[in-house]
C-alpha positions in Angstrom: 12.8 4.7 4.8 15.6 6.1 7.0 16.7 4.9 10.3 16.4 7.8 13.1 19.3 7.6 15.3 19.5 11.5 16.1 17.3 13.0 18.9 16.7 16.0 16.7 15.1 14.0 13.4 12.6 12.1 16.3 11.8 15.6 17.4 11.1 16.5 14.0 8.6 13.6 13.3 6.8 14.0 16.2 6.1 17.6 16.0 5.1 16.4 12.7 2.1 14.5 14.8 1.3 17.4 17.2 4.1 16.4 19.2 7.0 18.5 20.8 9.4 16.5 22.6 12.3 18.3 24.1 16.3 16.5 23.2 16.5 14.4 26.3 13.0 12.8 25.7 14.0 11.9 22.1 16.6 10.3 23.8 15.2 8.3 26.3 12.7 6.8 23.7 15.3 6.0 21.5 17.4 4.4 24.0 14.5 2.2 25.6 14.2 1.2 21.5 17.6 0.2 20.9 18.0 -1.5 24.4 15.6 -3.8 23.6 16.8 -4.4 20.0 14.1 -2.1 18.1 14.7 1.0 16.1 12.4 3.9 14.3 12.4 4.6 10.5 11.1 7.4 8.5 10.2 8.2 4.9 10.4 11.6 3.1 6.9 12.6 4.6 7.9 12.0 8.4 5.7 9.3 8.4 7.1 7.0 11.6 7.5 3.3 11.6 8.8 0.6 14.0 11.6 -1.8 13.1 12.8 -5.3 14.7 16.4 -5.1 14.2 16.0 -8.8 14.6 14.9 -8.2 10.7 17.9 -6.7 9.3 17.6 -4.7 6.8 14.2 -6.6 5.7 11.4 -4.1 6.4 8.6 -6.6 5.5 6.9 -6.6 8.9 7.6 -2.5 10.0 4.7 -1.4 11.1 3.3 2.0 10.5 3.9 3.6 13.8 3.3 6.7 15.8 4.7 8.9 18.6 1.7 7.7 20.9 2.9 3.8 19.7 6.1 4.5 20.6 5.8 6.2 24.2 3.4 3.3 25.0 5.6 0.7 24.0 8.6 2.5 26.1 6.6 2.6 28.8 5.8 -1.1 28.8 9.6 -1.6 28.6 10.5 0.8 31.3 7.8 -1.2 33.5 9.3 -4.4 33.0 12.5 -3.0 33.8 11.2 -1.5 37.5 9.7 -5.0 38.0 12.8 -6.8 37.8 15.0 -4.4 39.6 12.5 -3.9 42.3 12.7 -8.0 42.7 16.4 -8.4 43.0 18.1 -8.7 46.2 20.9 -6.0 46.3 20.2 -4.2 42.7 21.5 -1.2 42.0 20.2 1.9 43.8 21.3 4.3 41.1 19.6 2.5 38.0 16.6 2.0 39.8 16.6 5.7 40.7 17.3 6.0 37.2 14.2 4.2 35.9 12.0 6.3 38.1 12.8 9.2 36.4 12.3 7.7 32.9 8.9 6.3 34.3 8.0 10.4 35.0 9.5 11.6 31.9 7.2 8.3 30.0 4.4 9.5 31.5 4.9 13.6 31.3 5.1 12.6 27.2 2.4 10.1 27.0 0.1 13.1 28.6 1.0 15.2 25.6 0.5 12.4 23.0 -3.1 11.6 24.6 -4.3 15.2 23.7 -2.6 15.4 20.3 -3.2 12.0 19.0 -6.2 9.5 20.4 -5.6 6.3 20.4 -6.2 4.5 17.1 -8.9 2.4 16.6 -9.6 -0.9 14.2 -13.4 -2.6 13.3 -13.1 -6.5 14.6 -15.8 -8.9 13.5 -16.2 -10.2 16.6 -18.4 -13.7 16.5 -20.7 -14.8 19.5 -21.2 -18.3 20.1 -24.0 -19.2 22.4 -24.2 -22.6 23.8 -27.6 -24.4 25.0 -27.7 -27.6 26.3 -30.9 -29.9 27.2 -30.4 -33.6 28.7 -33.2 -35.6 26.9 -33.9 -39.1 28.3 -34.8 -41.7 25.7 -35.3 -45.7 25.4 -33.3 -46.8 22.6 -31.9 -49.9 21.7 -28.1 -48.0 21.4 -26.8 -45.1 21.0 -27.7 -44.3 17.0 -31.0 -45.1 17.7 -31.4 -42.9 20.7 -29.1 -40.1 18.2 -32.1 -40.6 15.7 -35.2 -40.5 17.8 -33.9 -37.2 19.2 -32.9 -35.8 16.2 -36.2 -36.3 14.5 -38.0 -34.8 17.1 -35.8 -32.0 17.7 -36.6 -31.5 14.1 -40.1 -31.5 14.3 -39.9 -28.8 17.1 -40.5 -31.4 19.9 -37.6 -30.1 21.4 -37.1 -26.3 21.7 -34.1 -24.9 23.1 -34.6 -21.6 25.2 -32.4 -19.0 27.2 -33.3 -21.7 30.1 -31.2 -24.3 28.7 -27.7 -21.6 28.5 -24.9 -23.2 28.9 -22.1 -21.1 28.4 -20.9 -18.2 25.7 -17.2 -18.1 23.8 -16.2 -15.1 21.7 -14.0 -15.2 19.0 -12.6 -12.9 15.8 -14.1 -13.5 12.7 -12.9 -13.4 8.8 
């Protein structure tokens, strides 16, 4: 993998992926990348990736990565940018003006990678738990006993739980 630091070889990946981005748009992706300490490979097939600088030179966890991936990911950082500035008392005019424009450039590109590439999409095993509940009184002598009566008759289909008895739902992924 090579590290992109030139506009002109992230142009040439993403028009690789249906993507034409003019010099200053390369740019202003790449910038929002290395600002926040991130930078884009490629191998001999233009095939993009994303790396944490925080890694070194360990590509271990680069991710395979497209133009769509990377606009998003810019545009989150540009967004978090405009919050912050917008918050401060007395920031600077100029830089805010500046992130404006980057927000219409972010979004002028994103338009373009929406047609050319949809977003990508995984299967997740998704597992439903649904929870039913039913209060059952019963004379016992403690608690076991009690346990045991109800147990044995919820065994014996004395007890039936229905939709009635719902009491709540969780989803989580499965393996």
């Amino acid at each position: 993998m090579t590290l992109i630091t030139k506009s002109e070889e992230l142009m040439a990946v993403s028009v690789r992926q249906g993507v034409e981005l003019a010099a200053i748009e390369a740019k202003v992706l790449l910038g929002y990348l290395e600002g926040h300490d991130y930078s884009l490979m490629m191998d001999e097939k233009f095939h993009l990736a994303l790396h944490d600088n925080q890694d070194g030179e360990n590509a271990d966890n680069d991710q395979p990565y497209t133009i769509r991936d990377c606009i998003d990911f810019c545009q989150e950082m540009n967004s978090e940018l405009l919050l912050e500035e917008a918050g401060k008392e007395g920031g600077d005019p100029d830089y805010f003006s500046e992130l404006q424009k980057d927000e219409l450039i972010l979004g002028m590109m994103m338009e373009r990678a929406k047609v050319a590439l949809p977003p990508r999409t995984s299967t997740y095993d998704v597992v439903i738990v649904e929870y039913l509940k039913k209060v059952v009184p019963v004379e016992a002598a403690s608690w076991e006993e009690a346990k045991m009566l109800v147990n044995e008759a919820w065994d014996n289909g004395t007890y039936v739980l229905t939709a009635d008895d719902f009491a709540g739902v969780s989803f989580t992924l499965g393996r």
